[in-house]
KOLTORDO-202030 format. One record per residue (C-alpha): x, y, z; residue number from 1; residue in three letters. Coordinates in Angstrom, 1 decimal. Last residue first. Layout:
u	v	w	seq	type
X	Y	Z	NUM	ALA
...
This chain:
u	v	w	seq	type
-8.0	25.9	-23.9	238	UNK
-9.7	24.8	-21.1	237	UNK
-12.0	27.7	-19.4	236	UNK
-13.2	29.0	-16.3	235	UNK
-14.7	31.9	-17.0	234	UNK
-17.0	32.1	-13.2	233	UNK
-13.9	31.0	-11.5	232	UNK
-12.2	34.2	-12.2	231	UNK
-9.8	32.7	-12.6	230	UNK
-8.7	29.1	-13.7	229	UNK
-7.9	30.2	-17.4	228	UNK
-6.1	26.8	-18.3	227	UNK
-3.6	25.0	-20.9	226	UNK
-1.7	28.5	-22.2	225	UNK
1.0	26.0	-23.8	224	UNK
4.7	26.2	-22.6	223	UNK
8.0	28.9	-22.7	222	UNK
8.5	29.9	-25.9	221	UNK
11.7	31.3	-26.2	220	UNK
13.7	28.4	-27.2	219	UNK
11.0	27.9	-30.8	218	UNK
12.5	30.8	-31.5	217	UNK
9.9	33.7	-32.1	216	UNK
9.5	36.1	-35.7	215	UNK
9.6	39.2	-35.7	214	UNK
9.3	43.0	-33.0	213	UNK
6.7	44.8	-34.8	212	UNK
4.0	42.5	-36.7	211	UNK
5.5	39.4	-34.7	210	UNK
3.5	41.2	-31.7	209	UNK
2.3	44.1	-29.8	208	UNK
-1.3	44.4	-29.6	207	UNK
-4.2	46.3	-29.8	206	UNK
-5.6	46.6	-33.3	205	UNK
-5.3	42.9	-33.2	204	UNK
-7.1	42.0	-30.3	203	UNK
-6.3	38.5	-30.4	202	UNK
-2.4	39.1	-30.1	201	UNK
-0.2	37.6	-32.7	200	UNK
2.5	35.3	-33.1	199	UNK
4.5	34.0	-35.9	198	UNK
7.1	31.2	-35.2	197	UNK
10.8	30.5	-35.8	196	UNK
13.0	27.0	-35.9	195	UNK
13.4	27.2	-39.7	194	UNK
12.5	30.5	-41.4	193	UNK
8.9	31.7	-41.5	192	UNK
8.5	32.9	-45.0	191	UNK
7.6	36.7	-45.3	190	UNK
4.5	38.6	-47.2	189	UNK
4.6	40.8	-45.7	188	UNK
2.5	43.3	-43.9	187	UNK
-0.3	45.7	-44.4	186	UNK
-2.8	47.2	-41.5	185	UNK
-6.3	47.2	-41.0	184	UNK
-7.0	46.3	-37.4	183	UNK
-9.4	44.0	-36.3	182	UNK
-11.0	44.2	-32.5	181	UNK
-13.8	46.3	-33.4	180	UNK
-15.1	43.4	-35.6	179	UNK
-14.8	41.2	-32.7	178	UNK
-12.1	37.8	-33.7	177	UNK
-12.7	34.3	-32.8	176	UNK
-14.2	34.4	-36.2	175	UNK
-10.2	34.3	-37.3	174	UNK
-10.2	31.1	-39.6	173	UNK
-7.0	32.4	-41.9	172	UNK
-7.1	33.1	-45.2	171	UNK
-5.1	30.7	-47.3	170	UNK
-2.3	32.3	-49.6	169	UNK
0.4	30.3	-47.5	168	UNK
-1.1	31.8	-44.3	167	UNK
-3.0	34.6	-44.9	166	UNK
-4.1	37.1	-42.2	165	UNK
-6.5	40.0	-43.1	164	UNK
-6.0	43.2	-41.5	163	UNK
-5.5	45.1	-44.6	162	UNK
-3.6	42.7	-45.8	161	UNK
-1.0	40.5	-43.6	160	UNK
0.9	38.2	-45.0	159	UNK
2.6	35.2	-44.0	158	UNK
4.2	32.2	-45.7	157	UNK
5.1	29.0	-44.1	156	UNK
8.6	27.4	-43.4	155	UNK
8.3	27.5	-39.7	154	UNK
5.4	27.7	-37.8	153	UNK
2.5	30.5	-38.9	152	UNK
-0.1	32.2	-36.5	151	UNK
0.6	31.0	-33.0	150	UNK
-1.8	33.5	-30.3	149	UNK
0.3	35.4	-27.7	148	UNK
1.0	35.5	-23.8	147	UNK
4.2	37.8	-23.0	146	UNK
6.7	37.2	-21.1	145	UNK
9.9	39.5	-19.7	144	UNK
13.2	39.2	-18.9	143	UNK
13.9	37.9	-22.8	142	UNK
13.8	42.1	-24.0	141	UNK
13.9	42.1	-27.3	140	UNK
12.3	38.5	-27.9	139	UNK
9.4	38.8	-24.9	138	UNK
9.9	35.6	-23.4	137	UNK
6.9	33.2	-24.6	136	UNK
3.7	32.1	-23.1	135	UNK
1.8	30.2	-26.0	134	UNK
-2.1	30.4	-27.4	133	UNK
-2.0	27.5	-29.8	132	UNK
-3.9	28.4	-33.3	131	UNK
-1.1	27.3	-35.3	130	UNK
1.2	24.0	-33.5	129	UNK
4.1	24.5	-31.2	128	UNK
5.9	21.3	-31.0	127	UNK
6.1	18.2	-29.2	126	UNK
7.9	16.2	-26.0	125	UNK
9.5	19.5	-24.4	124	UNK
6.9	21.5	-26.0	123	UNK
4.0	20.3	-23.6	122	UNK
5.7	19.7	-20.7	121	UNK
5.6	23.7	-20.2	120	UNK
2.2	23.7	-19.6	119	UNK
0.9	26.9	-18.4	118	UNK
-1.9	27.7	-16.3	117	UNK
-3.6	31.2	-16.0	116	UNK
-4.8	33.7	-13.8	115	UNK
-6.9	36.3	-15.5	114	UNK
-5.2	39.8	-14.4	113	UNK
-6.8	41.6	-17.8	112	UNK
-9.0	39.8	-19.8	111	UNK
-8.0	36.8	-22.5	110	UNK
-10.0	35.7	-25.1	109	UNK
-11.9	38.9	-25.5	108	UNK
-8.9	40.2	-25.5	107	UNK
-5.2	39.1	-26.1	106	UNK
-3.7	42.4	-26.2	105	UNK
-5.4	43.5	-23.5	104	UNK
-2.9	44.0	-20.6	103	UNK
-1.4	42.0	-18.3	102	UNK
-2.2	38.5	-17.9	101	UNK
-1.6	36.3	-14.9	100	UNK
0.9	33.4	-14.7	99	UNK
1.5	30.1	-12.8	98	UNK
3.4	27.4	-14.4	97	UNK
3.4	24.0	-14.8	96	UNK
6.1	21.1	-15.9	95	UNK
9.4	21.7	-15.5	94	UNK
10.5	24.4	-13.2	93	UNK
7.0	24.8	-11.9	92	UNK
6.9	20.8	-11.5	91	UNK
10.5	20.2	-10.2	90	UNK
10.1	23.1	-7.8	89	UNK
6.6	22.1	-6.2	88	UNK
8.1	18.2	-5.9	87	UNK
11.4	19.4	-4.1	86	UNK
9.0	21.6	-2.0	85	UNK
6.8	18.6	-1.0	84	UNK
9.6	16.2	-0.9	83	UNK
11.1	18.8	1.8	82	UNK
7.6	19.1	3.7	81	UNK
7.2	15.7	4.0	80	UNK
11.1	14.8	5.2	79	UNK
10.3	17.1	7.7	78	UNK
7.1	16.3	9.2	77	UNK
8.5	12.4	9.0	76	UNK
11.5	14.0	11.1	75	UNK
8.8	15.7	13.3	74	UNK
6.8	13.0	14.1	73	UNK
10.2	10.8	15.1	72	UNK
11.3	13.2	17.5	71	UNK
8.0	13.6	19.4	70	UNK
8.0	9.7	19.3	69	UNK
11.5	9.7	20.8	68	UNK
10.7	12.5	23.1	67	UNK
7.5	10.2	24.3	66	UNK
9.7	7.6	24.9	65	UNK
12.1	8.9	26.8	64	UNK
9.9	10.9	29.6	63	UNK
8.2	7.0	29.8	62	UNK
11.9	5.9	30.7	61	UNK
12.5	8.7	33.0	60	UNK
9.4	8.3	34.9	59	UNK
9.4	4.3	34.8	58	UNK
12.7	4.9	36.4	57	UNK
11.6	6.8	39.0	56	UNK
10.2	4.1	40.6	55	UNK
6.6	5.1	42.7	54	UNK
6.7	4.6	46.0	53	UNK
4.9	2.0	47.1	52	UNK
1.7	2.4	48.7	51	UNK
2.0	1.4	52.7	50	UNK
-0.5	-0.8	54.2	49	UNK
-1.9	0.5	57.4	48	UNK
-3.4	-2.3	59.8	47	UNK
-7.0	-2.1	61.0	46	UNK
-7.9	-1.4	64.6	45	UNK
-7.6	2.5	64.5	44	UNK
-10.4	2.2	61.6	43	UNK
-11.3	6.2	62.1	42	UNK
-10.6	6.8	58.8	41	UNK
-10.5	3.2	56.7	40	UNK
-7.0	1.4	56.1	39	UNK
-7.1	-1.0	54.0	38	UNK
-6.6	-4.7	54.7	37	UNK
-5.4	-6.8	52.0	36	UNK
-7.4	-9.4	50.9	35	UNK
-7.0	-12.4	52.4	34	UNK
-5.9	-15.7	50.9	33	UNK
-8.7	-17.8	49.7	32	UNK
-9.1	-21.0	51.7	31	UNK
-9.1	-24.2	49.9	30	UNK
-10.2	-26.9	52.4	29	UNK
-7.6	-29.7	53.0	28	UNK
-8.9	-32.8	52.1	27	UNK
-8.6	-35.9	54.7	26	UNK
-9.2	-38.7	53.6	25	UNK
-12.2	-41.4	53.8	24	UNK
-11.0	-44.2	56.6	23	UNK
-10.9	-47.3	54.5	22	UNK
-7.8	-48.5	56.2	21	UNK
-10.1	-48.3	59.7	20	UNK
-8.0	-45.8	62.4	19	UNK
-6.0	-48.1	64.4	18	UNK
-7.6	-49.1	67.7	17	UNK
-6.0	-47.2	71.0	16	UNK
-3.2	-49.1	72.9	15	UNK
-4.3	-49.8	76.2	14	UNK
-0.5	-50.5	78.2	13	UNK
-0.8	-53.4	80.3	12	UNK
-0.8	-53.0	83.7	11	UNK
2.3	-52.5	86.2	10	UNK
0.2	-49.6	88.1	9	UNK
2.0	-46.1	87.6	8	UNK
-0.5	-45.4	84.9	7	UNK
1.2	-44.8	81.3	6	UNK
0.1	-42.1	79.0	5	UNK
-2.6	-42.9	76.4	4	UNK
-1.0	-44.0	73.0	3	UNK
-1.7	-42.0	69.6	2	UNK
-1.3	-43.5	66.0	1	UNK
């Protein structure tokens, strides 16, 4: 409530109504705060707000980061590449192998510098069987392989006349065979003793095998001939 100021006559003071008790209220207006100014060239009038400088901090920290992650990658990168070489070792060392043929002694089965697959699982958990084509280690001289066909397993008979294989007395299935692949030599008969196969080469006329250098140890066959993968074009699953 406001009061007028007093006159120096002795009168009695005018005091001003009340405001009515129903006045409406007063509601302060929402004012949105301003934004800030910017400075525009050639402005001179408007205030210059300073940037702030930036924290170095947030520089190192961010530097950090991005090393850690960097860091990280490359352990996972690592840790790949070793199970990926532990993995590659375990399966040539125990299960598959690589090889390429030499030679002719297997042909037409087999051609010079085919690349082959061998499964060396294969007579861990079984055995040679007749009519499997096996990588073995050459019996005279175990350093090196050699790829042959399995003619007889243990405790059969073998003989060989004139270029005609018998296996206990039976004659055996050879169509796979060319006619100018046979040979015409004698030999046996012999029984297969325990733990020993007899190989051959396809081309028969052609090929060093149980003929010349006897029988195989089951030890020194090294897996099953399971694929030709080149050349691409003979393919083949044997």
């Amino acid at each position: 409530m406001s009061t007028t100021n007093e006159t120096p006559f002795e009168s009695p003071a005018f005091e001003a109504p009340e405001p009515e008790r129903f006045q409406h209220p007063v509601v302060e207006a929402y004012a949105p705060p301003l934004a800030e100014e910017v400075i525009v060239p050639g402005d001179q009038g408007a205030a210059a707000v300073a940037a702030p400088a930036p924290d170095p901090r947030l520089a190192i920290d961010s530097n950090s980061a991005w090393l850690t992650r960097l860091g990280d990658e490359l352990i996972a990168w690592f840790k790949t590449l070793a199970s990926a070489a532990v993995y590659a070792t375990l399966i040539v060392t125990f299960g598959f192998q690589v090889a390429r043929v030499e030679g002719m002694s297997m042909a037409p089965t087999l051609q010079d510098q085919d690349r082959l697959i061998v499964n060396k699982l294969a007579y861990r958990v079984g055995d040679p069987h007749v009519g499997d084509i096996v990588m073995l280690y050459y019996p005279l001289k175990p350093e090196k392989s050699f790829v042959k066909r399995v003619i007889a397993e243990e405790g059969d008979q073998v003989r060989v006349v004139d270029g005609r294989v018998y296996r206990n007395d039976v004659p055996l299935d050879d169509s796979f065979v060319p006619p100018e692949y046979r040979s015409h030599d004698d030999w046996g008969p012999q029984v297969i003793p325990e733990g020993y196969y007899f190989v051959m080469g396809d081309h028969r006329n052609n090929s060093s095998d149980s003929r010349h250098w006897g029988f195989v140890p089951k030890k020194y066959i090294i897996g099953k001939v399971q694929l030709r993968w080149w050349p691409l074009g003979h393919a083949r699953v044997f």
